[in-house]
C-alpha positions in Angstrom: 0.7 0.5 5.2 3.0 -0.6 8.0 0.3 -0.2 10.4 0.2 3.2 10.7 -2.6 5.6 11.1 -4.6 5.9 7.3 -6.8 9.0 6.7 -9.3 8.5 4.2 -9.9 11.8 2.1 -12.3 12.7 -0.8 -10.8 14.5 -3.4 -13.1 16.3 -5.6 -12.8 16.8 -9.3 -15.9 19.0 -9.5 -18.2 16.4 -10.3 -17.2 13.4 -8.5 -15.4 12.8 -4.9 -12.9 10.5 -5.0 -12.2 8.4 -1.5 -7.9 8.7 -1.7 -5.1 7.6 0.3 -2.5 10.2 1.2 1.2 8.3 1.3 4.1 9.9 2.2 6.6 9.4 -0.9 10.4 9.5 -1.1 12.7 10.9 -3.5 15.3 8.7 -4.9 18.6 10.3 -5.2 22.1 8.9 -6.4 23.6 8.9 -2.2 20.0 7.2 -1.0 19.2 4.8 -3.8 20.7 1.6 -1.4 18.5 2.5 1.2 15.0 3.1 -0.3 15.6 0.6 -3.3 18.2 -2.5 -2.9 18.0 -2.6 1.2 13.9 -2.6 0.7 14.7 -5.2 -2.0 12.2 -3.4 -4.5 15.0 -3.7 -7.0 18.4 -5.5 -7.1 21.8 -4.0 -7.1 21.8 -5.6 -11.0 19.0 -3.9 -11.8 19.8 -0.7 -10.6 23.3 -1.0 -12.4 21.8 -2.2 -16.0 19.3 0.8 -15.5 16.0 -1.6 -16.3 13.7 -3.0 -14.1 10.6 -5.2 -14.5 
């Protein structure tokens, strides 16, 4: 987590409280998808193109 701050939070579903991690999320669009997913190298430009990734 980059060493940042982490707040842990319990989530309850009513019956049980659930210790959870809060992340900040990022949403992939067509003029960002270099940046978040080939710079980070979570995918490869190839994998992008061909549309499948394992």
């Amino acid at each position: 987590m980059s060493g940042n701050k982490t707040y842990v939070v319990g989530v309850d579903f009513g019956t049980l409280s659930v210790p959870s991690f809060l992340l900040e999320s990022d949403i992939v669009y067509q003029d960002n998808i270099t940046e978040l997913l080939i710079d980070s190298e979570y995918w490869t430009q190839e994998e992008v193109d061909s549309g499948v990734a394992e």
